[in-house]
NUBAMI-936695 format. One record per atom (N, C-alpha, C, O): residue number from 1; x, y, z; atom name. Coordinates in Angstrom, 1 decimal, m for minus. Example, Ala and Ser with C-alpha at 12.3 -4.5 7.8 and 13.67 -1.06 7.14 Angstrom:
2
SITE    i      xx      yy      zz  at
SITE    1    13.2    m5.7     7.8   N
SITE    1    12.3    m4.5     7.8  CA
SITE    1    13.2    m3.3     7.8   C
SITE    1    14.2    m3.3     8.5   O
SITE    2    12.8    m2.2     7.1   N
SITE    2    13.7    m1.1     7.1  CA
SITE    2    12.9     0.0     7.9   C
SITE    2    13.4     1.1     8.0   O
***
This chain:
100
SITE    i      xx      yy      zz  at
SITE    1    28.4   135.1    11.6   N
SITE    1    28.8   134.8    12.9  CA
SITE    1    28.1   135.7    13.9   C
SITE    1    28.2   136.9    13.9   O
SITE    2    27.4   134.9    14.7   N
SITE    2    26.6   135.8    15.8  CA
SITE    2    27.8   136.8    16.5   C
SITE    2    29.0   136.6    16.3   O
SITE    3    27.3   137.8    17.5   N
SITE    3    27.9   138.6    18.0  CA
SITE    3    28.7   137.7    19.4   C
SITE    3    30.0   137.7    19.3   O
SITE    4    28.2   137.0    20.3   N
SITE    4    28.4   135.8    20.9  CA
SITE    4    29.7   135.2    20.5   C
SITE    4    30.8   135.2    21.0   O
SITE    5    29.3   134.6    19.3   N
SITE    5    30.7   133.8    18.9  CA
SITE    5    32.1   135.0    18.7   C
SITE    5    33.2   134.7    18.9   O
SITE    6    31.8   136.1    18.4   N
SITE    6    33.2   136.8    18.2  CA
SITE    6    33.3   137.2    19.7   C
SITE    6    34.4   136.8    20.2   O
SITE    7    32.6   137.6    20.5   N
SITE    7    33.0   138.1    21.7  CA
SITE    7    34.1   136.3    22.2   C
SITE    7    35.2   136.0    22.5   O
SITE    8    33.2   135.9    22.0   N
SITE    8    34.2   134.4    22.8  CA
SITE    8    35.7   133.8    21.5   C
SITE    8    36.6   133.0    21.7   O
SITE    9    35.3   134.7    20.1   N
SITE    9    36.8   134.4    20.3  CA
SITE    9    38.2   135.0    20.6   C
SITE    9    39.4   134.6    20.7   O
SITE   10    37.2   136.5    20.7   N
SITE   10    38.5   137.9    21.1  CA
SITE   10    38.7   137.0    22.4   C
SITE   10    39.8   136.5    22.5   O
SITE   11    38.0   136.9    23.1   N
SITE   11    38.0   136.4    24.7  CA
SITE   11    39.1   135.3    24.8   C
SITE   11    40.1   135.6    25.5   O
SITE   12    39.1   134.3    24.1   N
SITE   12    39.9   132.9    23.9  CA
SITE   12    41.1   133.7    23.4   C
SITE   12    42.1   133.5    24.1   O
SITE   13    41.3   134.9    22.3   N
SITE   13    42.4   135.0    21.8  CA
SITE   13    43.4   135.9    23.1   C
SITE   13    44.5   135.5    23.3   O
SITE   14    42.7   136.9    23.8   N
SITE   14    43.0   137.6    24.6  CA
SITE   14    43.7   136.7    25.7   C
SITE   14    44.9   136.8    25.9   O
SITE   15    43.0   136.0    26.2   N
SITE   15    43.2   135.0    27.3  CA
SITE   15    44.9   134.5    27.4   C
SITE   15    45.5   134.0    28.4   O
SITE   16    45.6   134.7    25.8   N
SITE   16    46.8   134.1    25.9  CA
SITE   16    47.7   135.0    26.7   C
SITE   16    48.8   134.6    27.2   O
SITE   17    47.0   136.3    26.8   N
SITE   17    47.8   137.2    27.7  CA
SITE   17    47.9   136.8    29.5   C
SITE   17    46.9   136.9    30.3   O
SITE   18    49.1   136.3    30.0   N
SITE   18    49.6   135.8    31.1  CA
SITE   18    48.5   136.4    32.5   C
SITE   18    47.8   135.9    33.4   O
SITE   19    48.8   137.9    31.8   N
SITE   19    47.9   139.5    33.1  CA
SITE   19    47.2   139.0    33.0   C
SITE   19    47.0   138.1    33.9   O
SITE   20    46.0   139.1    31.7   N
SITE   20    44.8   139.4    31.4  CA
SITE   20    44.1   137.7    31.8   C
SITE   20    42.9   137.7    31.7   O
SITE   21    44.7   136.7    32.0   N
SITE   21    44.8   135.1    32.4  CA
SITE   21    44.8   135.2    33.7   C
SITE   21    44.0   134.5    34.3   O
SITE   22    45.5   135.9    34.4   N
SITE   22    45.6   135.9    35.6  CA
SITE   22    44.8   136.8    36.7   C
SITE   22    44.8   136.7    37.9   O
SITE   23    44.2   137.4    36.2   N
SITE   23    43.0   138.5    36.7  CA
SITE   23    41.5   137.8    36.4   C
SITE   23    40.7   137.5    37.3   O
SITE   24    41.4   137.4    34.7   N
SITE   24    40.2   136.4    35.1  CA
SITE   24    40.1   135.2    35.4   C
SITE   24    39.1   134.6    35.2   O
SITE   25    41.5   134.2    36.0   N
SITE   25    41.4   133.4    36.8  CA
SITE   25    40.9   133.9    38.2   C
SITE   25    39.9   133.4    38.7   O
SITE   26    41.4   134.9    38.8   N
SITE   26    41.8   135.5    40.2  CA
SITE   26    40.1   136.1    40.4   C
SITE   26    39.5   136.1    41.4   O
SITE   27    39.6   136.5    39.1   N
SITE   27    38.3   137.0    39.8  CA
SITE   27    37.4   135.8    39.4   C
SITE   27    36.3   136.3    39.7   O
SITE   28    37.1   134.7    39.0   N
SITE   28    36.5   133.6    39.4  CA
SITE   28    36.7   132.7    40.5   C
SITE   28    35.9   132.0    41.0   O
SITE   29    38.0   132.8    40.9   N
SITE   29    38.7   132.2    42.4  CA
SITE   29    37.4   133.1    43.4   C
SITE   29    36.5   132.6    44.0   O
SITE   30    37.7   134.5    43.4   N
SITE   30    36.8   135.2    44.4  CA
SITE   30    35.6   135.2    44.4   C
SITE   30    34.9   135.6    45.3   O
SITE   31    34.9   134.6    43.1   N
SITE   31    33.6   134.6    43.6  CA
SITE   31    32.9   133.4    44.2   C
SITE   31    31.7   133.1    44.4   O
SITE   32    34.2   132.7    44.3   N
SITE   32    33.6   131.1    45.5  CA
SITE   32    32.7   130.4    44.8   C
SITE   32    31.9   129.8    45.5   O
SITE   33    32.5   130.3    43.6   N
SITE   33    31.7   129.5    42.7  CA
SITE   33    32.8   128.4    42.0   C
SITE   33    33.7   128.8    41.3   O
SITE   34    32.5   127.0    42.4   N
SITE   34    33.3   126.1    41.5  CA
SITE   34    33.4   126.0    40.1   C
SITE   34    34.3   126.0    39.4   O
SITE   35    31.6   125.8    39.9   N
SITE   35    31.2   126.2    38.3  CA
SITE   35    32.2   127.1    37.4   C
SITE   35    32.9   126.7    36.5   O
SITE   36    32.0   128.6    38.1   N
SITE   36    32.2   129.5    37.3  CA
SITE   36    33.8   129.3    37.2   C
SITE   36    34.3   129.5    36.1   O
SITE   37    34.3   129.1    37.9   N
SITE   37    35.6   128.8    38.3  CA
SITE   37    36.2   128.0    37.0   C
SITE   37    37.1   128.5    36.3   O
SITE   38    35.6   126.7    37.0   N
SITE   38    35.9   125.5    36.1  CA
SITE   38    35.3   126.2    34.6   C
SITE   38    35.7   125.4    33.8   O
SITE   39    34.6   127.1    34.0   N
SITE   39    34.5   128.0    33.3  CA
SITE   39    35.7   128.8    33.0   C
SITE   39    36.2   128.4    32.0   O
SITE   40    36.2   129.8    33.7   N
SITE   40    37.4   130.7    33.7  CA
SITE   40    38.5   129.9    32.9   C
SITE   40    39.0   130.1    31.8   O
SITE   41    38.5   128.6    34.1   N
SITE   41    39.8   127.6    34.0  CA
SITE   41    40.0   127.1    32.4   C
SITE   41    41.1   127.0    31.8   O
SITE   42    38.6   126.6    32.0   N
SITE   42    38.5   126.2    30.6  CA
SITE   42    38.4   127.0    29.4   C
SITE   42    38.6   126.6    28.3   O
SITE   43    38.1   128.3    29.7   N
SITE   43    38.4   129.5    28.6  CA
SITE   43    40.2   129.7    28.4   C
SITE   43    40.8   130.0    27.3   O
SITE   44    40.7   129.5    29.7   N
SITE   44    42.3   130.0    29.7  CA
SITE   44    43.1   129.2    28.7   C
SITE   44    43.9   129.4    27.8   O
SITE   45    42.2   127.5    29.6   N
SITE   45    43.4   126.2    28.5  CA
SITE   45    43.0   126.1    27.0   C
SITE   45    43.6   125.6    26.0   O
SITE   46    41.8   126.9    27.1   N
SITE   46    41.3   127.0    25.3  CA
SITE   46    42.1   127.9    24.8   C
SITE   46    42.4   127.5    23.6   O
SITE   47    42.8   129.0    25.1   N
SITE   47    43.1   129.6    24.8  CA
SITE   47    44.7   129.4    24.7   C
SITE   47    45.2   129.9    23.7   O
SITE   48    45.5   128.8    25.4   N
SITE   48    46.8   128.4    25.4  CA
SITE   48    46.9   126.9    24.5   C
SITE   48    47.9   126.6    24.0   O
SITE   49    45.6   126.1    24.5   N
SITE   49    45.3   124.8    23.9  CA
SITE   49    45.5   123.6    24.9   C
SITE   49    46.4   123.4    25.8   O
SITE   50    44.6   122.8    24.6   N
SITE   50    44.3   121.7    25.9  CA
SITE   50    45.9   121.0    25.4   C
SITE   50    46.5   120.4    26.4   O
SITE   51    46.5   120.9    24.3   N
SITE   51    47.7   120.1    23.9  CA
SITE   51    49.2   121.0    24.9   C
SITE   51    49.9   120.3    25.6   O
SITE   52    49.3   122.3    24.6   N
SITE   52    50.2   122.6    25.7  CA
SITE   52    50.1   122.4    27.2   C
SITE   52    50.9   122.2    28.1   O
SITE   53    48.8   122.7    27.0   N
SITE   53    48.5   123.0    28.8  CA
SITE   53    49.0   121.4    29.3   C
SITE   53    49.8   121.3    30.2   O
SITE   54    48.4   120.1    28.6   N
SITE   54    48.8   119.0    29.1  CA
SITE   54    50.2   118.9    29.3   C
SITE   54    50.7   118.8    30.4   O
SITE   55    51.0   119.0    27.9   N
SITE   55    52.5   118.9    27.9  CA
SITE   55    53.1   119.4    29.1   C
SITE   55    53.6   118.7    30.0   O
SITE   56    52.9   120.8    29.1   N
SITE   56    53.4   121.8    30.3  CA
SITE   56    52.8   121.3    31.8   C
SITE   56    53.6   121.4    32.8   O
SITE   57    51.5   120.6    32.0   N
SITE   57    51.2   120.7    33.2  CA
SITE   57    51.5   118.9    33.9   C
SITE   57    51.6   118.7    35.2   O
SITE   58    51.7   117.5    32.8   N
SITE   58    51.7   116.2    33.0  CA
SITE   58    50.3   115.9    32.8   C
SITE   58    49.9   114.8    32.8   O
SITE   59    49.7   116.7    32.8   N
SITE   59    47.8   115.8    32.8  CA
SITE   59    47.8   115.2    31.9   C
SITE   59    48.8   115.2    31.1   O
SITE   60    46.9   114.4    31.6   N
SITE   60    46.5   114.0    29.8  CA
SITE   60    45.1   114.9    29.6   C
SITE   60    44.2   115.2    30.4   O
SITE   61    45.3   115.2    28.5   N
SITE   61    44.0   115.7    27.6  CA
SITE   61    42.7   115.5    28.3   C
SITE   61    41.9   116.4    28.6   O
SITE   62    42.4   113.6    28.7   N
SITE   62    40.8   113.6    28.5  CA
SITE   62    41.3   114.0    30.3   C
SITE   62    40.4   114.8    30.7   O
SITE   63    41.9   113.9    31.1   N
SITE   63    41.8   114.3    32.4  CA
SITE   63    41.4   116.0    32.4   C
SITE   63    40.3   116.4    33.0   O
SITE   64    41.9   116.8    31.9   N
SITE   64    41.7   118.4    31.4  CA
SITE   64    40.3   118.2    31.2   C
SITE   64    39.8   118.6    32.3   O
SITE   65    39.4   117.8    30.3   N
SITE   65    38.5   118.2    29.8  CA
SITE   65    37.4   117.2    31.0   C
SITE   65    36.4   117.7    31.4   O
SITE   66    37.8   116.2    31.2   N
SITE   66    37.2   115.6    32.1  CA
SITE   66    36.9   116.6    33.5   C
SITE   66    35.7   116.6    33.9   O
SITE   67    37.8   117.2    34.1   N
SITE   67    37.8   117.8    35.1  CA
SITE   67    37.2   119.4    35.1   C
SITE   67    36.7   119.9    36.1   O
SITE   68    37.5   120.0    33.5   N
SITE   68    36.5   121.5    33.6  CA
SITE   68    35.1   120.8    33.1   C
SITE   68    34.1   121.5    33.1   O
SITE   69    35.2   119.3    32.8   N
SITE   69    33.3   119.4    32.7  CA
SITE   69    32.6   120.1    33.8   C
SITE   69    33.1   120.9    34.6   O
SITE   70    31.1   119.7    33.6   N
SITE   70    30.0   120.4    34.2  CA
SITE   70    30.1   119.5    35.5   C
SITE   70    29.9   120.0    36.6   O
SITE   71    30.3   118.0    35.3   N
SITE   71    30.5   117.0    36.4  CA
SITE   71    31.7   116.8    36.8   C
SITE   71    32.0   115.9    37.5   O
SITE   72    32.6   117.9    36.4   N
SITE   72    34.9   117.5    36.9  CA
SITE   72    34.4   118.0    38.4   C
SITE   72    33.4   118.3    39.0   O
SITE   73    36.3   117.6    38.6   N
SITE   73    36.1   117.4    40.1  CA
SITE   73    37.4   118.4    39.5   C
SITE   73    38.0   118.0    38.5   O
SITE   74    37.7   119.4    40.0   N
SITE   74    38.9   120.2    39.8  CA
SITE   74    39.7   120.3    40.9   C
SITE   74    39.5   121.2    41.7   O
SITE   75    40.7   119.5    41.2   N
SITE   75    41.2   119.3    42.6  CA
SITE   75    42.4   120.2    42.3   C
SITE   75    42.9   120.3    41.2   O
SITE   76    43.1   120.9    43.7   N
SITE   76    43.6   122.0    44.6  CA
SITE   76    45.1   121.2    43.2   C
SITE   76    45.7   121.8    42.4   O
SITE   77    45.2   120.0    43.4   N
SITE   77    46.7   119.9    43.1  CA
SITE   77    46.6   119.9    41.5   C
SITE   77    47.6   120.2    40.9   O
SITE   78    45.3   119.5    40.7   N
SITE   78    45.1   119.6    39.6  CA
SITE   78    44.9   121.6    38.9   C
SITE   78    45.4   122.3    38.0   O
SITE   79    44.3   121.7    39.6   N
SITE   79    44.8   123.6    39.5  CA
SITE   79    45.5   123.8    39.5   C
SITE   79    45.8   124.1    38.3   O
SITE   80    46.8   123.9    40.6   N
SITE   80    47.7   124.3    40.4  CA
SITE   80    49.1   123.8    39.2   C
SITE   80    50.2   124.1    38.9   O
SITE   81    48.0   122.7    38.8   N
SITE   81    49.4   122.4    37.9  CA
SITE   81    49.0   122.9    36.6   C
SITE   81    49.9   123.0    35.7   O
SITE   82    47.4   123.4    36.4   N
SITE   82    47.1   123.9    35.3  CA
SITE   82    47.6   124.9    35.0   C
SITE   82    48.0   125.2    33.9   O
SITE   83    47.8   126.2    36.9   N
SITE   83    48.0   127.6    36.5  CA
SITE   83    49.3   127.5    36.4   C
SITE   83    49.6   128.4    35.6   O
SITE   84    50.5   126.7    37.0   N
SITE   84    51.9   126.6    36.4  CA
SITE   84    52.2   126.1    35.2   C
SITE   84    53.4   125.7    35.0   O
SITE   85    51.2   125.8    34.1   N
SITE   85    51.6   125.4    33.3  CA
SITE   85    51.4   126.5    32.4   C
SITE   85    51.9   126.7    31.3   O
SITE   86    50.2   127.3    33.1   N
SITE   86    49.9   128.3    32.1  CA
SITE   86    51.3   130.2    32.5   C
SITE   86    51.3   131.4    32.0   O
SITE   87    52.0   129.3    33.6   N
SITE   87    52.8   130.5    34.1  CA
SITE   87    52.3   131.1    35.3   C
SITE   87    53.0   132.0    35.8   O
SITE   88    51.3   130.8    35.9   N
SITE   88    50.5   131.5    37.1  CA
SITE   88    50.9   130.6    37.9   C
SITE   88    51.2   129.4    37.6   O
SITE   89    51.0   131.2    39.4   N
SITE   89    50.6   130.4    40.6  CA
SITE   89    49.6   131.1    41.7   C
SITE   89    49.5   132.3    41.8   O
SITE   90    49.0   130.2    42.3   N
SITE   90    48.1   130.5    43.6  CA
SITE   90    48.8   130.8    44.7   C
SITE   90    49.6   130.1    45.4   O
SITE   91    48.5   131.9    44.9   N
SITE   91    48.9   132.5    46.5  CA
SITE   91    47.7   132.5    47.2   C
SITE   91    46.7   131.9    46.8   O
SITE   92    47.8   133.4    48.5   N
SITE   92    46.9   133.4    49.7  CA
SITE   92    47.6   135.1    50.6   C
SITE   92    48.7   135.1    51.1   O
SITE   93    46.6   136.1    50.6   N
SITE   93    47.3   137.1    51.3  CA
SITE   93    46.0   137.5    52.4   C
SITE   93    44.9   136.9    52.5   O
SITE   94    46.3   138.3    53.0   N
SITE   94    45.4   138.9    54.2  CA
SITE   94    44.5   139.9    53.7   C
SITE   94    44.8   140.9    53.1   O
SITE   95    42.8   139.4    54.1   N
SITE   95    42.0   140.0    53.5  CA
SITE   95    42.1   141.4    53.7   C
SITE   95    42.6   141.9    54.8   O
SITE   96    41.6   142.1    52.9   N
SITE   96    41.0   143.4    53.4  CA
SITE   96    40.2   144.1    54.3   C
SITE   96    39.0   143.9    54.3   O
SITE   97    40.7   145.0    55.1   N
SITE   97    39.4   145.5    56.0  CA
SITE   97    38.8   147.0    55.9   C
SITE   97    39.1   148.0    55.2   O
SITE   98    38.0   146.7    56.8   N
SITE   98    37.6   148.4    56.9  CA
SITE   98    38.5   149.3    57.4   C
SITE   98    38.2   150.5    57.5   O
SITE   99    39.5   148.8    57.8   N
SITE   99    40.1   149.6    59.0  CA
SITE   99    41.5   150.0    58.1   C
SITE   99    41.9   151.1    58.2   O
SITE  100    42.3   148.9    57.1   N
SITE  100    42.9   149.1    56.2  CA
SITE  100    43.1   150.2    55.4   C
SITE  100    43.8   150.1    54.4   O
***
């Protein structure tokens, strides 16, 4: 097994942790990339399984996979039901400043 493949499956196994889910969702949210985003999103449901995440969230399966494709459309109401399914939710706070 290449080095590659174990890093991605400590990564998938780790991922079940809620924190450690919720930090690398939160830092692909900040870096304003949809891609990488729909990436994050698809390592987390691999890691909880596209079968819970459905049950828990109402999606079906091929809509999940359909939507972290390369071509998904990952819509605001379809996240959030991914990250409450996975136990997370999306907030919104006041950015940081210099002056802070």
């Amino acid at each position: 097994m290449s080095e590659g493949t174990s890093f991605n499956n400590y990564l998938i196994e780790r991922l079940r942790d809620p924190l450690l889910a919720c930090h690398f969702i939160a830092e692909a949210i900040e870096e304003n990339d949809s891609e990488y985003l729909k990436v994050a999103l698809g390592d987390v449901v691999k890691a909880y399984g596209v079968g819970e995440i459905s049950e828990k969230s109402g999606l079906n399966r091929q809509t999940i996979y359909k939507m972290l494709s390369e071509d998904g459309d990952l819509t605001h109401k379809n996240l959030v039901a991914i990250l409450n399914a996975i136990g997370l939710e999306l907030t919104v706070k006041p950015k940081k400043t210099a002056a802070s």
